[in-house]
LODRENVO-323761 format. One record per residue (C-alpha): x, y, z. Coordinates in nm, 2 decimals. Layout:
REM residues N
> X | Y | Z
> X | Y | Z .
...
REM end
This chain:
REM residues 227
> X | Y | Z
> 3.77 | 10.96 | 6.64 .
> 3.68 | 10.75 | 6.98 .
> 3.74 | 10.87 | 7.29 .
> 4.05 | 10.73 | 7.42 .
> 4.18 | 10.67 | 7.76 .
> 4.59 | 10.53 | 7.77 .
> 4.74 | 10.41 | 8.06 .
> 5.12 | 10.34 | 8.03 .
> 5.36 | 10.19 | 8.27 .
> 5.75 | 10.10 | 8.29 .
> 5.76 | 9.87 | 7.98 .
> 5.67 | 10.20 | 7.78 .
> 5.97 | 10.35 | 7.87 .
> 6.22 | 10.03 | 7.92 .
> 6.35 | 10.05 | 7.59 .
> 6.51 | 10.38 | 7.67 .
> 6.70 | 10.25 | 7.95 .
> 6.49 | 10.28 | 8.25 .
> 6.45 | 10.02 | 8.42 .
> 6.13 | 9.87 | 8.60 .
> 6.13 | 9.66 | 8.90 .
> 6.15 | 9.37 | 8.78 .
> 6.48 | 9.39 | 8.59 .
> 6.78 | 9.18 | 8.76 .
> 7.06 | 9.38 | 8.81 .
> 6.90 | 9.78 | 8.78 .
> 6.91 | 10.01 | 8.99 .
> 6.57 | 9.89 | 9.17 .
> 6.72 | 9.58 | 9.24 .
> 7.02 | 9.70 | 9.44 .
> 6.73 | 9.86 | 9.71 .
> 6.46 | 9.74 | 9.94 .
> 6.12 | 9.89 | 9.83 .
> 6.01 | 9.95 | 10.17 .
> 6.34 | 10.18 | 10.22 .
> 6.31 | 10.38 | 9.89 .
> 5.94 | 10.39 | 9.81 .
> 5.75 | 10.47 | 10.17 .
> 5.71 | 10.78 | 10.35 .
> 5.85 | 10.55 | 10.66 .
> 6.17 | 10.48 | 10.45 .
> 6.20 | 10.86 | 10.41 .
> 6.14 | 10.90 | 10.77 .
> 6.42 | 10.69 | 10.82 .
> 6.68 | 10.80 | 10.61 .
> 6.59 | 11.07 | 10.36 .
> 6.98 | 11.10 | 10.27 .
> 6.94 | 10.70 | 10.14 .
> 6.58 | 10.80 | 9.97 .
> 6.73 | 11.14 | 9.77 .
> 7.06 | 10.95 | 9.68 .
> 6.82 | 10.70 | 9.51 .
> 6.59 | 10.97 | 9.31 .
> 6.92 | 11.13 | 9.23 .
> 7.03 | 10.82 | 9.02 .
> 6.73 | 10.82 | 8.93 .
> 6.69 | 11.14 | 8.75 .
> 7.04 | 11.10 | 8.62 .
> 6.89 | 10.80 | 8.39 .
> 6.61 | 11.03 | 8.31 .
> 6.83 | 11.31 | 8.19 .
> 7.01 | 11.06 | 8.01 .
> 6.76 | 10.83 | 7.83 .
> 6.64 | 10.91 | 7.50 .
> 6.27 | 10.87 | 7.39 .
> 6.18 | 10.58 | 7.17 .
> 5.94 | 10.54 | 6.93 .
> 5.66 | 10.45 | 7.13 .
> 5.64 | 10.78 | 7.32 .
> 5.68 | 10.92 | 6.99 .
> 5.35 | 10.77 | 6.89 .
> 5.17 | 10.85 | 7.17 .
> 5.28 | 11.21 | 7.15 .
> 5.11 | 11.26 | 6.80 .
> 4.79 | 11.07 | 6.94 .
> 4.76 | 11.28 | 7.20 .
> 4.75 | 11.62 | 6.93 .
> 4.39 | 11.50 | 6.89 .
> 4.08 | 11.56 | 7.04 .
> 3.93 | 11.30 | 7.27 .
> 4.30 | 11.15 | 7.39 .
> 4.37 | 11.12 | 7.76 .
> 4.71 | 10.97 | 7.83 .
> 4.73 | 10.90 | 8.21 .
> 5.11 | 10.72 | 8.29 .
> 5.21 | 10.56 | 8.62 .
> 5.58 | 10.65 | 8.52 .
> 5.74 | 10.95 | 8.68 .
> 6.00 | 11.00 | 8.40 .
> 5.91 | 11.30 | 8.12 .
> 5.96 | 11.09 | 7.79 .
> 5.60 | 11.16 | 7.66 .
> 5.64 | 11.54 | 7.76 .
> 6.00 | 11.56 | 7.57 .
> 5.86 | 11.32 | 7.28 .
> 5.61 | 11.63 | 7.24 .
> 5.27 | 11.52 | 7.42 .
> 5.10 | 11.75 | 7.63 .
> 4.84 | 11.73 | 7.94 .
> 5.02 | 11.41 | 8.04 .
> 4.82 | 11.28 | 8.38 .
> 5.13 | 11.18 | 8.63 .
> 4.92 | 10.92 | 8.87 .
> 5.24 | 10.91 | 9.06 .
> 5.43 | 11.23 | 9.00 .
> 5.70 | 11.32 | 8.83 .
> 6.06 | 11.28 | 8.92 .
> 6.17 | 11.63 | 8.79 .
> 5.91 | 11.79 | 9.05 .
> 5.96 | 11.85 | 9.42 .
> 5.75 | 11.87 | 9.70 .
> 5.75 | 12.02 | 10.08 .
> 5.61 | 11.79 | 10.31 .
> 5.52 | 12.07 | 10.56 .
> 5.31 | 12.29 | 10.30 .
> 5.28 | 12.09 | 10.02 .
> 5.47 | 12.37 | 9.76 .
> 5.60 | 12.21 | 9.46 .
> 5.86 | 12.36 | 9.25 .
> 6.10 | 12.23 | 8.95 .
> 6.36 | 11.96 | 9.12 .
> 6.76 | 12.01 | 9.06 .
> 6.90 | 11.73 | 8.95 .
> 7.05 | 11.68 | 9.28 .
> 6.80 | 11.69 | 9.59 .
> 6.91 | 11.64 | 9.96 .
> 6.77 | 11.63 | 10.25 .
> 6.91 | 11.99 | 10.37 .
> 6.70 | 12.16 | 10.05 .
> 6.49 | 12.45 | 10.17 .
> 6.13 | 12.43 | 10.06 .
> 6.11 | 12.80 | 9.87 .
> 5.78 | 12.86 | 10.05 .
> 5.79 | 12.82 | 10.43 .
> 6.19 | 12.77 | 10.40 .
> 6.15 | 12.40 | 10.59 .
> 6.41 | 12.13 | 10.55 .
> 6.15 | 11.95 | 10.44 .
> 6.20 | 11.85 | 10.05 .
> 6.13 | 11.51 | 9.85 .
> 6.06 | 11.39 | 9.52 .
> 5.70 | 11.47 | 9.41 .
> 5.67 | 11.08 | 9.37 .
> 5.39 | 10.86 | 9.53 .
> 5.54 | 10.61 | 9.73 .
> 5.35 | 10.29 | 9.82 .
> 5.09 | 10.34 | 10.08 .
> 5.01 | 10.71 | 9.94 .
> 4.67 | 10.79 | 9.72 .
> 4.76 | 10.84 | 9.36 .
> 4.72 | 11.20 | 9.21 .
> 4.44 | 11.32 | 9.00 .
> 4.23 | 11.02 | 9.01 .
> 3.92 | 11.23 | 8.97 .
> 3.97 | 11.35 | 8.63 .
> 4.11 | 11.02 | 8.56 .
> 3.79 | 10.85 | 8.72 .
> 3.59 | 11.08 | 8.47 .
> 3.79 | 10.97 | 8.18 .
> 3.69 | 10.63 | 8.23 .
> 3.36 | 10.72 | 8.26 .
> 3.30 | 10.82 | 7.90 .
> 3.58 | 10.64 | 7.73 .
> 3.49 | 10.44 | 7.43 .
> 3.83 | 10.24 | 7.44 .
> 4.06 | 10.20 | 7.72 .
> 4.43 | 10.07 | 7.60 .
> 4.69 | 9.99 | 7.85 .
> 5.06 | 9.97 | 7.76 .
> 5.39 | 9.87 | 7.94 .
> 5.22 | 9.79 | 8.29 .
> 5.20 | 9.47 | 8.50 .
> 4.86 | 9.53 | 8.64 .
> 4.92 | 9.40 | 8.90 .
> 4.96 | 9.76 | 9.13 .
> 4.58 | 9.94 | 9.21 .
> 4.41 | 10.14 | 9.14 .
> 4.56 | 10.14 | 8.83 .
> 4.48 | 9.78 | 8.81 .
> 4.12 | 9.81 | 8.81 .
> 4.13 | 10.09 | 8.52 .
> 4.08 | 9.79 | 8.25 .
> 3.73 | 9.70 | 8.48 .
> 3.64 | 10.06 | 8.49 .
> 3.61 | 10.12 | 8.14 .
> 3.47 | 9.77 | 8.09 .
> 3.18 | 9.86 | 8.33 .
> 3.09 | 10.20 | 8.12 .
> 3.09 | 9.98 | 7.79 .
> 3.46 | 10.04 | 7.66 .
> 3.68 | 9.80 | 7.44 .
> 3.99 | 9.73 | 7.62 .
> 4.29 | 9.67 | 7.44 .
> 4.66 | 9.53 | 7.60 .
> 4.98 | 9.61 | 7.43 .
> 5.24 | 9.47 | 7.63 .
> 5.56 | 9.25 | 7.60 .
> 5.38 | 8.96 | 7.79 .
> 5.00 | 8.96 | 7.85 .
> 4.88 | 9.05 | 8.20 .
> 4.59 | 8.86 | 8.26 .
> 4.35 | 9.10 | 8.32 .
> 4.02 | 9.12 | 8.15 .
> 4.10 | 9.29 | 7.85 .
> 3.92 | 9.24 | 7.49 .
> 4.23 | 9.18 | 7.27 .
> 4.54 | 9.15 | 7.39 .
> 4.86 | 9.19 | 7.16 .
> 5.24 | 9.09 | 7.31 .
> 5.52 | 9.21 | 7.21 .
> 5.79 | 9.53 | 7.25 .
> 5.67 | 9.88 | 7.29 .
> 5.82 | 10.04 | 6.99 .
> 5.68 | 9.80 | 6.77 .
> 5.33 | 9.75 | 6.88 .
> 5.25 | 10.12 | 7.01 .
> 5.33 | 10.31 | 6.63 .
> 5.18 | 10.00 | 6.47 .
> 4.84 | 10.08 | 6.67 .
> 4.86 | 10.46 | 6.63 .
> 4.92 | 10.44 | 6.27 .
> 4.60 | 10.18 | 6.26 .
> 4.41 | 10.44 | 6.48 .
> 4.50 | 10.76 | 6.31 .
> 4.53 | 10.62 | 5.97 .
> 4.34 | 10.29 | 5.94 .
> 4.55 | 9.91 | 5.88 .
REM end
């Protein structure tokens, strides 16, 4: 089988429930970015930041997997499969993948910003956690907020490298460096394929709309066991 690099954003998981930030009324809407998502808005007012990756993991807990993580869990069983997600929720992992790549962390992590420990989060974090480590009142989700370099991009970088098809699912592409994965691949001679509810617009070979349990097993099935 090809190599295969899959990036997956918030449309992957948006049929269990979680919202992404474009949905009117969710839980994203009722915030300002800049208070939720930044180290400044943590600065601010951690209380307001942990209140909102509280709800957060809430939906998490709650939210089933669909069929789309599903299929990418039994992708990723074979050799040559690199899923890399920008979502922070553990649908693949509880689907059954393995060696998921977290670009931007994971919401049932947390992480000392004095010493950098990280440790499994509670469900409920607060600003007065100790980190285990050096004992600080320092805890926050192991998340990357906007203005904060995206985890693992080496081996991610590498991936694209030597792909022979990148395939991007669920994400607007419109956030980097996630953005320029579909360019990455292009420029080491990878097909790029888009399955998404709307098309993007980036440079992608083929490009098929539509919902994300419907278009993600189709593809699988066609990858694993031909059309």
């Amino acid at each position: 089988m090809d190599r295969i690099v899959i990036l997956s954003g918030a449309g992957l998981s948006a049929e269990s429930g979680l919202g992404t930030f474009r949905d009117v009324g969710g839980l994203w809407s009722q915030y300002d970015l800049a208070d939720v998502a930044t180290p400044e808005g943590f600065a601010r007012d951690p209380a307001l930041v942990h209140a909102f990756y509280n709800a957060r993991r809430t939906n998490m807990a709650d939210a089933p997997t669909n069929a789309a993580h599903a299929a990418l869990a039994r992708l990723s069983t074979y050799p040559g499969v690199t899923l890399v997600t920008q979502n922070i929720d553990d649908l693949l992992e509880r689907a059954g993948a393995s060696d998921v790549i977290h670009m931007h962390g994971e919401l049932s992590r947390a992480l000392c910003h004095v010493c950098d420990t990280r440790w499994d989060a509670p469900r409920e974090m607060s600003p007065d956690d100790p980190c285990p480590a050096c004992g600080a009142a320092a805890t926050r989700p192991d998340v990357v907020w906007f203005g904060e370099m995206p985890y693992h991009m080496d081996r991610i970088d590498a991936a694209l490298a030597c792909t022979d098809l990148f395939v991007s699912i669920g994400t607007s592409g419109t956030v980097y460096p996630a953005a320029g994965f579909v360019d990455r691949a292009r420029s080491a001679g990878a097909r790029t394929l888009e399955l998404n509810l709307e098309a993007s617009g980036g440079s992608f070979d083929e490009v098929r709309e539509g919902p994300a349990t419907e278009l993600v097993p189709r593809w699988v099935a066609e990858t694993l066991d031909g059309p």
